[in-house]
C-alpha positions, -999 to +999 in steps of 0.1 A: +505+270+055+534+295+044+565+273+028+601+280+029+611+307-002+639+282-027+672+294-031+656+302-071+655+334-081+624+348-103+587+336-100+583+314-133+600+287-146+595+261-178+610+228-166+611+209-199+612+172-193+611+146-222+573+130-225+572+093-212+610+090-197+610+066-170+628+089-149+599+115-146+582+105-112+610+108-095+628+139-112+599+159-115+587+152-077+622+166-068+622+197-089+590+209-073+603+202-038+628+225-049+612+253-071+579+253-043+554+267-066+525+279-057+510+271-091+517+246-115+506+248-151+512+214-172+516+208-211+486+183-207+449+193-217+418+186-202+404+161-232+430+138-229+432+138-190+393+126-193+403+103-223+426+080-203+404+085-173+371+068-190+389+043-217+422+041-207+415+008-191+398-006-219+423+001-239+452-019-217+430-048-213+429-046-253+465-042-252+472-069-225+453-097-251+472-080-282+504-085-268+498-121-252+488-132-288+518-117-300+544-131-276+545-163-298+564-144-323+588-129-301+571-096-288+567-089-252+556-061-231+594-053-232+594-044-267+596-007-274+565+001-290+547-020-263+561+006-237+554+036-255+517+022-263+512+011-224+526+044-211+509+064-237+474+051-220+484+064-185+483+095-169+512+113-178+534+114-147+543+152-152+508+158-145+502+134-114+534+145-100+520+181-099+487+170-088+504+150-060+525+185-043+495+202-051+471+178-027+505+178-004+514+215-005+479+234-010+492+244-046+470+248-077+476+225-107+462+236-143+464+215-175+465+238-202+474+220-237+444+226-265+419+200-264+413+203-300+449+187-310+447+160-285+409+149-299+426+146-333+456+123-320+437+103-295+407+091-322+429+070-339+440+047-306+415+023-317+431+020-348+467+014-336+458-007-309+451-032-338+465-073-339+474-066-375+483-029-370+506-035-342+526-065-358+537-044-384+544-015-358+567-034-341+586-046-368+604-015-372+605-008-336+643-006-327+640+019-296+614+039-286+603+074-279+623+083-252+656+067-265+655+089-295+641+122-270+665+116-253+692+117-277+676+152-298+679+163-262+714+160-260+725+173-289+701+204-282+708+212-248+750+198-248+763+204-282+740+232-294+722+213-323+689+219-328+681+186-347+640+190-348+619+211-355+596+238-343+561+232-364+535+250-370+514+233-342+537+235-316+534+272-324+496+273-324+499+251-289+524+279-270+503+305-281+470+291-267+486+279-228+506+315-230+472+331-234+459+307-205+489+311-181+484+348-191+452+346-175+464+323-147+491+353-140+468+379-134+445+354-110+470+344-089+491+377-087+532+370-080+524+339-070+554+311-079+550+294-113+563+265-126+553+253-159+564+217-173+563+210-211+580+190-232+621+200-237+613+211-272+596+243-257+620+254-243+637+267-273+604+291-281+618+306-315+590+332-315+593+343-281+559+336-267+570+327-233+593+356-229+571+381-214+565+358-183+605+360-178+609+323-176+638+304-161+646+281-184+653+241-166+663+207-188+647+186-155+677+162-159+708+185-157 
């Protein structure tokens, strides 16, 4: 089925979004409505797609028995690091929002993070999804991740200050999925592109994304 060509100019675009917002569903549902793409590339690897497909259940039942145990002293579901732990465990939205206009629009969806970094991270759930681990977690939980995204967002992308930092595996990351969108390029010929990461990619000090001519989008301008 042929779609309408968007009032967008160019055939790629980065729409940066900040990991675990609640706003994502909705925003990033509307964005591709807009952009139409005809593929959709997401800052999301393999591994931990299949991570939170086979355990991820486990792990909230583990979580939903931590926290009951815990709401004697005052922590409930509510409390920040309980939301970033029980979002952290699902799907990320990014990449079920682009699977869901891909089932709806004939599009092709690719997660293309590194496996190996998302191994390395996601071994040590069983630790933090601890009793004793998570009491003293929360704390020194005063807001959580997307409150303080949020904020480094803000001052990036609104007052020009670039209060993080681009490491060295953020660096080793872009270059692998600009390799694999490379490869996705010449496959799919000048077909539309949308690629969603995480804001902080946006700003690609080394310039690995600039061959692809990217449009640049903060999803909640």
């Amino acid at each position: 089925m042929e779609r309408a060509v968007p009032d967008y100019p160019g055939n790629f675009y980065m729409l940066g979004i900040i990991h675990r917002d609640r706003r994502n569903p909705d925003i990033i549902r509307q964005w591709l409505e807009k952009l139409k793409p005809d593929v959709i590339t997401v800052e999301v690897s393999r591994y931990s797609l299949d991570f939170r497909h086979n355990a991820g259940k486990m792990y909230r039942e583990k979580l939903d028995g931590i926290c009951s145990c815990l709401s004697a002293e005052g922590y409930g579901p509510a409390n920040p690091c309980f939301e970033d732990l029980y979002a952290f465990l699902e799907t990320p939205p990014e990449f079920t929002a682009a699977d869901d206009y891909h089932r709806r629009n004939n599009a092709f969806v690719y997660p293309v993070d590194m496996d190996l970094f998302s191994f390395l991270k996601l071994r040590s759930v069983g630790e933090l999804i601890n009793g004793e681990n998570l009491r003293k977690a929360l704390a020194g939980a005063s807001e959580n991740i997307g409150t303080t995204e949020r904020v480094l967002a803000d001052l990036f992308f609104h007052k020009g200050v670039a209060a993080f930092s681009y490491d060295e595996e953020m660096a080793i990351r872009d270059r692998s999925i600009c390799h694999k969108i490379g490869i996705l390029r010449k496959r799919h010929g000048d077909a539309r592109f949308v690629h969603i990461a995480g804001w902080r990619h946006l700003r690609d000090p080394l310039s690995l994304y600039g061959p692809f001519g990217p449009v640049k989008i903060f999803a909640y301008d």
